[in-house]
BAVEXLUM-312214 format. One line per field, with one value per atom (N, C-alpha, C, O): residue number from 0; residue in three letters; atom name; x, y, z. Coordinates in steps of 0.001 Angstrom, whole numbers. Atoms other than C-alpha are relative to their C-alpha. Layout:
REM BAVEXLUM-312214
n [NUM	...]
res [ALA	...]
atom [CA	...]
X [X	...]
Y [Y	...]
Z [Z	...]
END
This chain:
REM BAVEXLUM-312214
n [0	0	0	0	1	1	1	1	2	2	2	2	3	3	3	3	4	4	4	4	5	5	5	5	6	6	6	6	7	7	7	7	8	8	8	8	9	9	9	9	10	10	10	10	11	11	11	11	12	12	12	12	13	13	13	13	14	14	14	14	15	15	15	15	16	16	16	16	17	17	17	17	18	18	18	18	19	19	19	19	20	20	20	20	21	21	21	21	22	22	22	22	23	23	23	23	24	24	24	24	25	25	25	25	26	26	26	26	27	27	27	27	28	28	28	28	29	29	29	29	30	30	30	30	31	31	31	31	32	32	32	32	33	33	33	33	34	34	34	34	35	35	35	35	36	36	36	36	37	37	37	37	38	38	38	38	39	39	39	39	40	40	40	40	41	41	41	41	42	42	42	42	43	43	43	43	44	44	44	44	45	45	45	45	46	46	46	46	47	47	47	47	48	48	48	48	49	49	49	49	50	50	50	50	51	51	51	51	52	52	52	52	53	53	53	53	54	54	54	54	55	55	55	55	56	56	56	56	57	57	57	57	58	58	58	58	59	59	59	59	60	60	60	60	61	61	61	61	62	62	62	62	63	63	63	63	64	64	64	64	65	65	65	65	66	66	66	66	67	67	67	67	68	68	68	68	69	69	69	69	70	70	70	70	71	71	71	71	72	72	72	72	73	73	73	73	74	74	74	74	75	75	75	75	76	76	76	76	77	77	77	77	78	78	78	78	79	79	79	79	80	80	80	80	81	81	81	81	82	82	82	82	83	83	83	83	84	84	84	84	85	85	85	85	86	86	86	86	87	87	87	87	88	88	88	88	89	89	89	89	90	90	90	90	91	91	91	91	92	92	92	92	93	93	93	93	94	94	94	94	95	95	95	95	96	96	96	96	97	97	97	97	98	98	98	98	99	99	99	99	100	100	100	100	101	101	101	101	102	102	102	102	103	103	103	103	104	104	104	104	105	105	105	105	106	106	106	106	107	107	107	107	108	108	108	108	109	109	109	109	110	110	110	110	111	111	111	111	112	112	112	112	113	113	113	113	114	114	114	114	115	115	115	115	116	116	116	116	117	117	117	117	118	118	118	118	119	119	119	119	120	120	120	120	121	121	121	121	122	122	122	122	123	123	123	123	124	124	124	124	125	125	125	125	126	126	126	126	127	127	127	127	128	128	128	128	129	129	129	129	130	130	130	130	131	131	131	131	132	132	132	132	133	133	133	133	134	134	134	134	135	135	135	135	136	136	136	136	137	137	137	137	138	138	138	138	139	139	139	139	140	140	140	140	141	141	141	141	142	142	142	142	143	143	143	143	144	144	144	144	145	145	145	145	146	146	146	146	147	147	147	147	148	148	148	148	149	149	149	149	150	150	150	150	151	151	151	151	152	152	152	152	153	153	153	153	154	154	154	154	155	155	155	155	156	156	156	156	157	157	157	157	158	158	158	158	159	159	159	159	160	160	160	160	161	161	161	161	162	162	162	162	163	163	163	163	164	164	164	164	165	165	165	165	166	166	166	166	167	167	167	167	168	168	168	168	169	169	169	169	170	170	170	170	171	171	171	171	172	172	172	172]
res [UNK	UNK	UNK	UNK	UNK	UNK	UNK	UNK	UNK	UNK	UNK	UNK	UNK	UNK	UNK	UNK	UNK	UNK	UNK	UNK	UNK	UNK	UNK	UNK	UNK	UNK	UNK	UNK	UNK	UNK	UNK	UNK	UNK	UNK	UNK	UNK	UNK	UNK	UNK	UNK	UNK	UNK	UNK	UNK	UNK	UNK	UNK	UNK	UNK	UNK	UNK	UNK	UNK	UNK	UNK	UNK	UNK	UNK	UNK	UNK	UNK	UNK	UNK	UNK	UNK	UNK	UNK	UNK	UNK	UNK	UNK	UNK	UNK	UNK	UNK	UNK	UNK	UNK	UNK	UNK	UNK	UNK	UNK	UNK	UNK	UNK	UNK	UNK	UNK	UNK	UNK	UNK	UNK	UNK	UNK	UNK	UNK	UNK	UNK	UNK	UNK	UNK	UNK	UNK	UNK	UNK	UNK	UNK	UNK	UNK	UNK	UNK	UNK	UNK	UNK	UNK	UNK	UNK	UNK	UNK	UNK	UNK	UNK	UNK	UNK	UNK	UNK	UNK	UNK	UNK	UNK	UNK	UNK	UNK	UNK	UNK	UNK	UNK	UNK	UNK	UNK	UNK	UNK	UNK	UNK	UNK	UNK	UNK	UNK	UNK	UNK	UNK	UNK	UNK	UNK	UNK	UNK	UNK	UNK	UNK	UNK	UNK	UNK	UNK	UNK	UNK	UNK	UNK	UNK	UNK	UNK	UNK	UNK	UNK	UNK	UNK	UNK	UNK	UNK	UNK	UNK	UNK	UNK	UNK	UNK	UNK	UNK	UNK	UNK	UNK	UNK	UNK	UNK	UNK	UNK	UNK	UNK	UNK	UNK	UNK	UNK	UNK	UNK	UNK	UNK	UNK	UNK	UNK	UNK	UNK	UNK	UNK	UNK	UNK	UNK	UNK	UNK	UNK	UNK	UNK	UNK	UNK	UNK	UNK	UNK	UNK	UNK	UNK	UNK	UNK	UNK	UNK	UNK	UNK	UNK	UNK	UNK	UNK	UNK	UNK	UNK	UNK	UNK	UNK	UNK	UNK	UNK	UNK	UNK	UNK	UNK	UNK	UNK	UNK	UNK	UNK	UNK	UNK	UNK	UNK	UNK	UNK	UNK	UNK	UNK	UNK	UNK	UNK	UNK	UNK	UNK	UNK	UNK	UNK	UNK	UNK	UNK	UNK	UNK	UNK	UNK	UNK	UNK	UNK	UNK	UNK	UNK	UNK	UNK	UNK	UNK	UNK	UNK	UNK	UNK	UNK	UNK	UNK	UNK	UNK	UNK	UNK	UNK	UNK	UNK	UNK	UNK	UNK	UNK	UNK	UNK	UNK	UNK	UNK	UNK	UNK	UNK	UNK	UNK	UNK	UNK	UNK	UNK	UNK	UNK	UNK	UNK	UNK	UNK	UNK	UNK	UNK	UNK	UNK	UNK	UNK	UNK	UNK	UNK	UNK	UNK	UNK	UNK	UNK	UNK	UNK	UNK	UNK	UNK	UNK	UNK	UNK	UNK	UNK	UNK	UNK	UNK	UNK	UNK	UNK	UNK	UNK	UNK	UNK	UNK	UNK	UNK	UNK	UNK	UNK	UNK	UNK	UNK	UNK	UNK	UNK	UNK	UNK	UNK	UNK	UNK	UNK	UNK	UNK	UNK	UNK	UNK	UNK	UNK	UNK	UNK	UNK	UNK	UNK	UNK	UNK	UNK	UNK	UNK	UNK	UNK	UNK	UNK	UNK	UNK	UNK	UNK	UNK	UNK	UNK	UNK	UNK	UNK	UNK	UNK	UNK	UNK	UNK	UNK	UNK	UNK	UNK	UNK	UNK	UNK	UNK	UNK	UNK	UNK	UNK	UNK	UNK	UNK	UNK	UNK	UNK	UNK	UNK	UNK	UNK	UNK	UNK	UNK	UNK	UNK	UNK	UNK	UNK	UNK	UNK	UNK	UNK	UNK	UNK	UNK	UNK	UNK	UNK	UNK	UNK	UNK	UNK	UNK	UNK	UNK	UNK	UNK	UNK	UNK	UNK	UNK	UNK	UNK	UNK	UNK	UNK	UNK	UNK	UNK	UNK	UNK	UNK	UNK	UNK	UNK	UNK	UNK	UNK	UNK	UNK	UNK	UNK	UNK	UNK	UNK	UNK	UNK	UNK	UNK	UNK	UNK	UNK	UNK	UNK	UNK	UNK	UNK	UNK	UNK	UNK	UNK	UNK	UNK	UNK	UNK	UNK	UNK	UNK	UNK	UNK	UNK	UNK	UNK	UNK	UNK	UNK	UNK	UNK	UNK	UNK	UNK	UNK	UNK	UNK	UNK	UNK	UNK	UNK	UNK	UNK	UNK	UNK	UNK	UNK	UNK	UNK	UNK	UNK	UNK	UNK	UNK	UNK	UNK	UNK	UNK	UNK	UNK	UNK	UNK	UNK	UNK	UNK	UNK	UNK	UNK	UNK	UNK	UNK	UNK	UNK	UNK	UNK	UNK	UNK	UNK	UNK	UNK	UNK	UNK	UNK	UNK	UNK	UNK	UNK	UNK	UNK	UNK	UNK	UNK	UNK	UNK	UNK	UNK	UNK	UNK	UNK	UNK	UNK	UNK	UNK	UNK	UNK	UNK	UNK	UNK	UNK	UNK	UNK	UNK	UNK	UNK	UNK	UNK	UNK	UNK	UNK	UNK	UNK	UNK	UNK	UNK	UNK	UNK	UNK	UNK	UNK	UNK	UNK	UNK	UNK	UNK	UNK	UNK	UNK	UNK	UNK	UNK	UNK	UNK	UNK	UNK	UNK	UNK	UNK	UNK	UNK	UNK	UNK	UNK	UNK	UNK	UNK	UNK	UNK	UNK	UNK	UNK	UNK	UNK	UNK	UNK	UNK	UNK	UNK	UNK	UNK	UNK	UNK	UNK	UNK	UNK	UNK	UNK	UNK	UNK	UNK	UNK	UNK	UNK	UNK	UNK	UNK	UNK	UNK	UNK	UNK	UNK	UNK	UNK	UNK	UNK	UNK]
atom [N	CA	C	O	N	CA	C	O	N	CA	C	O	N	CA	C	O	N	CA	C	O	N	CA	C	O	N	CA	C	O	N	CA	C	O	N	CA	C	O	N	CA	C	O	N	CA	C	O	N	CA	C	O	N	CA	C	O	N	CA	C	O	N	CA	C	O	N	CA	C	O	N	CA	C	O	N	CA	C	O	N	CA	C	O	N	CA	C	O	N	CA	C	O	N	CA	C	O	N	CA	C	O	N	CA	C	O	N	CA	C	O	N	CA	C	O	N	CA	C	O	N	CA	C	O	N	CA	C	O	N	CA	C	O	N	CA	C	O	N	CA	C	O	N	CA	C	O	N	CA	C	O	N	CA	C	O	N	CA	C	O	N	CA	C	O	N	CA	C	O	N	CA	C	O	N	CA	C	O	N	CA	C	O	N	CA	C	O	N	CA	C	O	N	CA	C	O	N	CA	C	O	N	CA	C	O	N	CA	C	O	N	CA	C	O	N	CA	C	O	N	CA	C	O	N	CA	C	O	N	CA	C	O	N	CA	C	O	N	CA	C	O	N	CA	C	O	N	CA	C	O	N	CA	C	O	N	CA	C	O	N	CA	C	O	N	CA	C	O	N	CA	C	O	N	CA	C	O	N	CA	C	O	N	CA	C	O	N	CA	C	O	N	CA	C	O	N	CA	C	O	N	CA	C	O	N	CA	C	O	N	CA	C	O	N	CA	C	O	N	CA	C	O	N	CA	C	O	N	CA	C	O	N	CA	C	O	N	CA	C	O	N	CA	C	O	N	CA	C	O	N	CA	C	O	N	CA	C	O	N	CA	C	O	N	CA	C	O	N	CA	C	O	N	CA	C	O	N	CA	C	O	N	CA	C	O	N	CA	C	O	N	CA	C	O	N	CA	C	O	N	CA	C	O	N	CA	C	O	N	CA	C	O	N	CA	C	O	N	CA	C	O	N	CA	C	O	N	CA	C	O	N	CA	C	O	N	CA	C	O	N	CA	C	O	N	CA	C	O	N	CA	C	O	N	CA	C	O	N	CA	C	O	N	CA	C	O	N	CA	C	O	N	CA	C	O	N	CA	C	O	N	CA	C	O	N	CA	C	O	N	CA	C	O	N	CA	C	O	N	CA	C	O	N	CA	C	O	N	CA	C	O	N	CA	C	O	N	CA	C	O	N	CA	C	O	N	CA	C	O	N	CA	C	O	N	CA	C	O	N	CA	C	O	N	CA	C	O	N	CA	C	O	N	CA	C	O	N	CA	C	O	N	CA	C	O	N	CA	C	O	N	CA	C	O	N	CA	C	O	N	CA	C	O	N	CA	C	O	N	CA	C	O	N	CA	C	O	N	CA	C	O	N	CA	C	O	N	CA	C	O	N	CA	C	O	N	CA	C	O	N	CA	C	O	N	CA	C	O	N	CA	C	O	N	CA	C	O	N	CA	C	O	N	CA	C	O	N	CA	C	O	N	CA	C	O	N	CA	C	O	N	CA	C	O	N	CA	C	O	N	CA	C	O	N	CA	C	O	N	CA	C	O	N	CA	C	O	N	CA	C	O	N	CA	C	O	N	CA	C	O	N	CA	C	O	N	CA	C	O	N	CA	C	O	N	CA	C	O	N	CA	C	O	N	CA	C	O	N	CA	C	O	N	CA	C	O	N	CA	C	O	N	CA	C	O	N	CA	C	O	N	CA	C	O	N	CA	C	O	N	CA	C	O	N	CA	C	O	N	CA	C	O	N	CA	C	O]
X [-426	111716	-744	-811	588	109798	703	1194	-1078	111650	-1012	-1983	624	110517	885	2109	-684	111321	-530	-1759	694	110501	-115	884	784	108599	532	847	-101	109218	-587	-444	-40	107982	-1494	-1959	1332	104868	524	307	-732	106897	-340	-127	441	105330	949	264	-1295	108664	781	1798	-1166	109918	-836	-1691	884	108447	579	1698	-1053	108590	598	151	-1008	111291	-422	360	476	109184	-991	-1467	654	107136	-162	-1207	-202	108319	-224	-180	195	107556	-1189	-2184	944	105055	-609	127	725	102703	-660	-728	708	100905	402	440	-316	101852	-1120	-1416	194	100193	-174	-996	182	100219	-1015	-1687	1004	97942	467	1371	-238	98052	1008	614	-259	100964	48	223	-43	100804	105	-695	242	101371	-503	-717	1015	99647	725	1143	-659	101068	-1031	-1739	318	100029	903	1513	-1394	102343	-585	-1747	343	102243	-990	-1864	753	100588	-1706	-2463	949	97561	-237	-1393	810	97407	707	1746	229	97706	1045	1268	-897	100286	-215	-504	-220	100503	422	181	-643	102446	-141	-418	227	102452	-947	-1024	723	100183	-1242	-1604	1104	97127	-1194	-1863	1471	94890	-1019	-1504	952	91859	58	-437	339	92372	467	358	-155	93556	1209	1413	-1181	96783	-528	293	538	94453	-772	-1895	595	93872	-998	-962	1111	90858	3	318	-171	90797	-717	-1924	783	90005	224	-502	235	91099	1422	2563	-898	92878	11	-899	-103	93585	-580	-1602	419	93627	578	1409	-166	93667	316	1079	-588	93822	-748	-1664	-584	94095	354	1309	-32	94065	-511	-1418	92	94786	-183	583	324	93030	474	1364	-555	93613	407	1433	-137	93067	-732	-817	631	91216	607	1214	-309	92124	-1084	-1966	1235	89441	1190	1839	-676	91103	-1703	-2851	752	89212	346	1409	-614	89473	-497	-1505	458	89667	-1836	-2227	1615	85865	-728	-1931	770	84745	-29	22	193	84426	950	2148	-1020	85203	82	-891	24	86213	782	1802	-816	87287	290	-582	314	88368	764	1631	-703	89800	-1002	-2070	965	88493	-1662	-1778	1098	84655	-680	-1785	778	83522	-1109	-2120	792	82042	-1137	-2064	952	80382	1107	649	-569	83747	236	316	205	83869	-1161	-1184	1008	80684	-409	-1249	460	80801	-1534	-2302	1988	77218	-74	751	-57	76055	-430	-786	482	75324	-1844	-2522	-153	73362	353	801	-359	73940	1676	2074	-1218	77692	764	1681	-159	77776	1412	2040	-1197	80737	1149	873	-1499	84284	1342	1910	-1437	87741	509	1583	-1110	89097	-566	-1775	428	88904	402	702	-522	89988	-290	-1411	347	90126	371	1559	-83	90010	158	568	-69	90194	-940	-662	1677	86754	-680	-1755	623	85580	538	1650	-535	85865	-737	-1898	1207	84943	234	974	-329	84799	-317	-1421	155	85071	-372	182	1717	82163	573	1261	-1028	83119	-564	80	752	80402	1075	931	-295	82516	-281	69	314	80756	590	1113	-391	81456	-636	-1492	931	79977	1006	2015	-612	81295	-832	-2028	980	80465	524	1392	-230	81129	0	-1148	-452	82022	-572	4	351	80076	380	321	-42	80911	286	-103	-405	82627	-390	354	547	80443	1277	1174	-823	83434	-338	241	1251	80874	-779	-1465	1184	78817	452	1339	-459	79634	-1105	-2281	1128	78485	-749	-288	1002	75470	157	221	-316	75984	1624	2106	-681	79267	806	1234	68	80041	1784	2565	-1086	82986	1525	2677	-1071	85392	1137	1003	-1433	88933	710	1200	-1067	90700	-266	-114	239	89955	1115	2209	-403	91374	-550	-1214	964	90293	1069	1928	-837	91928	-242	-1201	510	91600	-1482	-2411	1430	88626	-897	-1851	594	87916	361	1354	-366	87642	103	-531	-211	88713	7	128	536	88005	415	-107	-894	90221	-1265	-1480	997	87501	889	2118	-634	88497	477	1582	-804	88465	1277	1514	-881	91182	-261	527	547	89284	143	597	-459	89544	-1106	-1468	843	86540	335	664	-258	87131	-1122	-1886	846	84572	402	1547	-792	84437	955	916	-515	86737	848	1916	-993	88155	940	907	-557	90443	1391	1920	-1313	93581	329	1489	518	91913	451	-1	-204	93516	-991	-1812	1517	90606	155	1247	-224	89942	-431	-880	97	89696	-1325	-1442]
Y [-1346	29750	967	874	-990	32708	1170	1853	-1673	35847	700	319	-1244	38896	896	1012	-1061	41397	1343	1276	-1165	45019	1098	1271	-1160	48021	-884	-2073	494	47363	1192	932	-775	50694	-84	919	791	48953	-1073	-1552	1537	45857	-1133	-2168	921	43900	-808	-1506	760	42340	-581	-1276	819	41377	-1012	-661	702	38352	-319	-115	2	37317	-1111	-2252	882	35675	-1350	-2281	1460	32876	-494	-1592	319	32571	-1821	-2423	1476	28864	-608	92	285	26288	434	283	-755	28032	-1128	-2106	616	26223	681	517	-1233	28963	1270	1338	-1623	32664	766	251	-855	35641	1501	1677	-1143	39199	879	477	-1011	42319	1192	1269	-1783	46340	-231	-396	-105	46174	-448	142	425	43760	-2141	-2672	1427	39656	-749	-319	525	36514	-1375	-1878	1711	33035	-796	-308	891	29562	-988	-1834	1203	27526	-1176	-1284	1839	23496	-347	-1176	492	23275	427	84	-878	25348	1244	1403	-1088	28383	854	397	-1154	31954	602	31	-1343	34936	935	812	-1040	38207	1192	1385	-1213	41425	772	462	-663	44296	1572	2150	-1143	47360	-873	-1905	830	46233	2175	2486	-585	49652	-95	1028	353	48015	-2136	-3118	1422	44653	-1160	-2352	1145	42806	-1156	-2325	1618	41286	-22	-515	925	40799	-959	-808	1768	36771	26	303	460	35870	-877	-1926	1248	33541	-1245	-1398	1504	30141	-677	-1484	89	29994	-799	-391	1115	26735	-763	-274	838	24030	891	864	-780	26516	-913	-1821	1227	24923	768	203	-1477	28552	670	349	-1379	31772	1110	910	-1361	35166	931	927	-1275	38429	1218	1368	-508	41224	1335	1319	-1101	44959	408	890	-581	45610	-1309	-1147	1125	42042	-1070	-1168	1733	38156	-855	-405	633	35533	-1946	-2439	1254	31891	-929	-559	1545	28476	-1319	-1935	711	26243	-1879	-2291	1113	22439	-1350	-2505	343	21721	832	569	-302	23885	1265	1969	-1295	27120	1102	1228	-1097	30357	1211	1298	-1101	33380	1082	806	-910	36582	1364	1498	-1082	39739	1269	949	-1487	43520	241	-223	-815	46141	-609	-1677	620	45643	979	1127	-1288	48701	-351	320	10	46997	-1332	-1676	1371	43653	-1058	-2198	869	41893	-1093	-2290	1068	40074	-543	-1593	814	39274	-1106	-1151	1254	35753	-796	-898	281	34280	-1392	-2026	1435	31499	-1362	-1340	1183	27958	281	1253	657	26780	848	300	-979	29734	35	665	-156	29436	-1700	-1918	1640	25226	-193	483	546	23048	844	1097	-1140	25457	-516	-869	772	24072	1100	1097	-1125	27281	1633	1863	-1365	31108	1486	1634	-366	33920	1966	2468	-1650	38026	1035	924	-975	41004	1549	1637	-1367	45044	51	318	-50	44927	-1158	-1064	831	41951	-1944	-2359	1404	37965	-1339	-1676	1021	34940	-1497	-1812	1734	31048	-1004	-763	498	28108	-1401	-2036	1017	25496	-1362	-1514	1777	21251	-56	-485	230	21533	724	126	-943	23998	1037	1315	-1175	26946	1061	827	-966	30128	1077	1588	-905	32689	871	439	-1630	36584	707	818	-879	38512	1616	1166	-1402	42740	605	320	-585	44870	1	-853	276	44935	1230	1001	-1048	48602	-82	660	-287	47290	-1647	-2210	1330	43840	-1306	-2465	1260	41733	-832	-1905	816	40444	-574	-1322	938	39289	-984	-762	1019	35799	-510	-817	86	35338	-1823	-2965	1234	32871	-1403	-1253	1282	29169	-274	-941	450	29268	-1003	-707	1025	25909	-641	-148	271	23587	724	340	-937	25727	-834	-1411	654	24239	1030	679	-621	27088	1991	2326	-1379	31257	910	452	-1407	34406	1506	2052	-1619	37893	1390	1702	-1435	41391	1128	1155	-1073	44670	-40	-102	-482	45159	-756	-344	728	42349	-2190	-2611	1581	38087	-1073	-897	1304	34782	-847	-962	1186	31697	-1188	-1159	911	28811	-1729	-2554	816	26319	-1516	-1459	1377	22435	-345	-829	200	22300	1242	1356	-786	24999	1446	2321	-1365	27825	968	630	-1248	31263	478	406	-982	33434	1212	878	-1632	37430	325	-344	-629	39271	1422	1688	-1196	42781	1097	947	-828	45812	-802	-1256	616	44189	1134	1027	-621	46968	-897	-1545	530	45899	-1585	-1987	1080	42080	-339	265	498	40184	-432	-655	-33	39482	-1377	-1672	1205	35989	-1057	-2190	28	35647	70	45]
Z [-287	55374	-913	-2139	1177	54099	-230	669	249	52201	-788	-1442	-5	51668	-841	-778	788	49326	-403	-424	551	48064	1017	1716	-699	49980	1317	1378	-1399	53411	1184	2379	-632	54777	1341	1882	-1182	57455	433	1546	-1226	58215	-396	236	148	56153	-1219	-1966	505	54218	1329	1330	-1145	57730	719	1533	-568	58712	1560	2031	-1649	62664	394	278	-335	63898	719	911	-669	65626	-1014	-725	776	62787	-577	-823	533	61614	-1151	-2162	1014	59299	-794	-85	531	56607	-721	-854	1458	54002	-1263	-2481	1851	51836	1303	2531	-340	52376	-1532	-2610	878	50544	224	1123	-258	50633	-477	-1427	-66	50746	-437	-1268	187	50661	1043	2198	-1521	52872	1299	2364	-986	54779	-325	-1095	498	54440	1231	2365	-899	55799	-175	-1217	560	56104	1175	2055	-496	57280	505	-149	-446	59204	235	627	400	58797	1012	761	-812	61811	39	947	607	60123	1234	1624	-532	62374	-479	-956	965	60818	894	1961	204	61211	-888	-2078	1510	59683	1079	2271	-315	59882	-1280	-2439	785	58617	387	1471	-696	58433	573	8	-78	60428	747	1733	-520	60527	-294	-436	662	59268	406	-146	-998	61766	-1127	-838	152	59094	343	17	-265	60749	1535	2309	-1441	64337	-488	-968	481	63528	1316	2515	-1045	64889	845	284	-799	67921	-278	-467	70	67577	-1874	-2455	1689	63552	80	298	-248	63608	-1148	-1817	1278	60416	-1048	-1733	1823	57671	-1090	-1087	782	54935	-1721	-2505	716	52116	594	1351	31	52292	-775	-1525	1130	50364	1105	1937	-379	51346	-953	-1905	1309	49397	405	1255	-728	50057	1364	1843	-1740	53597	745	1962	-566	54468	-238	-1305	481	54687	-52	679	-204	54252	-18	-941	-250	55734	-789	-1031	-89	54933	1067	1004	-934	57566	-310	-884	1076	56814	932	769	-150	58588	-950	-941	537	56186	174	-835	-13	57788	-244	7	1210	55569	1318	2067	-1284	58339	-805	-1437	978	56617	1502	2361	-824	58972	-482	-1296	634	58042	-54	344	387	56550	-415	-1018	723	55773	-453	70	203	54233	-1088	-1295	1057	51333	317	-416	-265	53318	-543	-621	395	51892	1403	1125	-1074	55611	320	964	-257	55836	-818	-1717	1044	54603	126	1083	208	53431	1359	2018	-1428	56122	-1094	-2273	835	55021	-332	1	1296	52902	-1149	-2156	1375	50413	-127	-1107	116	50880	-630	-1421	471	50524	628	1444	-283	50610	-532	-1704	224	50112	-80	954	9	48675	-42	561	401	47791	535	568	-99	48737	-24	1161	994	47250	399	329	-650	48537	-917	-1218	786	46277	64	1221	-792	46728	1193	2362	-611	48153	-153	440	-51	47558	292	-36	124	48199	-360	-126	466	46733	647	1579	-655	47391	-976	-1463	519	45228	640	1538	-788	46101	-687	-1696	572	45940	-1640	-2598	1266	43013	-1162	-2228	573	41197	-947	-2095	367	41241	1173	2263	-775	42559	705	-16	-535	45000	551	1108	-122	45504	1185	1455	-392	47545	974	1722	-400	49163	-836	-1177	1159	46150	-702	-1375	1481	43260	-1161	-2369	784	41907	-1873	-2774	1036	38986	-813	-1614	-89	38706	209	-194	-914	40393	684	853	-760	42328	-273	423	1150	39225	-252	-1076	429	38854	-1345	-1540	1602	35308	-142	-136	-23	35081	-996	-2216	496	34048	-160	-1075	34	35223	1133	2249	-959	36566	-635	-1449	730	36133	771	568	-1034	38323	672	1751	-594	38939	1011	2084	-1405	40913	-247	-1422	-281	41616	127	456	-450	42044	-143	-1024	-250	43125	-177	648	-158	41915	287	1059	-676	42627	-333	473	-337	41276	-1285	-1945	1474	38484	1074	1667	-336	39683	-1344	-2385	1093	37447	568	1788	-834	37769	-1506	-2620	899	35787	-92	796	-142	34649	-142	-205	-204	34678	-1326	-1571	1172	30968	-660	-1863	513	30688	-391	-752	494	29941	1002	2095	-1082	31789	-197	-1371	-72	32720	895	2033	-393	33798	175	-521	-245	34967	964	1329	-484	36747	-1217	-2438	697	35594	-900	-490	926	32540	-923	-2149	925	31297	82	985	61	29530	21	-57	28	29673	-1673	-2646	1851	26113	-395	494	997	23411	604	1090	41	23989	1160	982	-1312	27846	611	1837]
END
């Protein structure tokens, strides 16, 4: 069962009543996104910027992240499909071979990234505030996330790398 709480003023705290069993959920600007067991996609909410029209044919998701106004699924053959807003190129995901093998994937204000079997990482729409700079020689990559306008990336030995707008970032990080 998924619950909802907070703002509700787009609809996107009311999930739909046929919705069903879920597996990962996550929300946006306004709008949320789930995966039901059977891997196909839902979302409500605000959608002026297409991001709750699911693309046809986007079947065995496997994750999922919803960033401001966009979602970017992973599907479990591999293929990364992002759709919403694209003002910055954040849907236009890279094609193979520059994109590789994809366990994880990860959506930001403007931008989205993907974490590769090797574990490295590739960004890409956004760069205004170098969120999009994935800082060089960094390999080792256990698991991602994308924020407004800064990405991290939780390396295997425990360590944390930030990049992007780091204000308000603790020393150390």
């Amino acid at each position: 069962t998924v619950a909802c709480w907070g703002s509700n003023v787009l609809g996107q705290g009311t999930p739909p009543s046929d919705l069903g069993p879920v597996k990962l959920i996550d929300a946006g600007s306004f709008f949320s996104v789930a995966v039901r067991t059977d891997g196909t996609v839902s979302c409500w909410g605000n959608n002026n910027s297409g991001q709750c029209t699911v693309p046809s044919g986007l079947v065995d998701v496997r994750s999922i992240s919803a960033g401001d106004q966009h979602v970017v699924a992973l599907q479990s053959n591999g293929l990364v499909r992002a759709w919403g807003q694209n003002a910055s190129g954040q849907c236009n995901v890279p094609t193979q071979p520059s994109l590789g093998s994809v366990v994880e994937v990860a959506a930001g204000g403007q931008h989205s990234m993907a974490l590769r079997t090797d574990g490295s990482v590739l960004c890409w729409g956004s760069n205004q505030v170098n969120q999009s700079a994935v800082p060089p020689g960094l390999l080792g990559v256990a698991q991602i996330s994308a924020g407004y306008q800064f990405s991290a990336a939780l390396r295997q030995d425990g360590s944390i790398a930030v990049w992007g707008s780091l204000t308000n970032v603790p020393a150390g990080l």
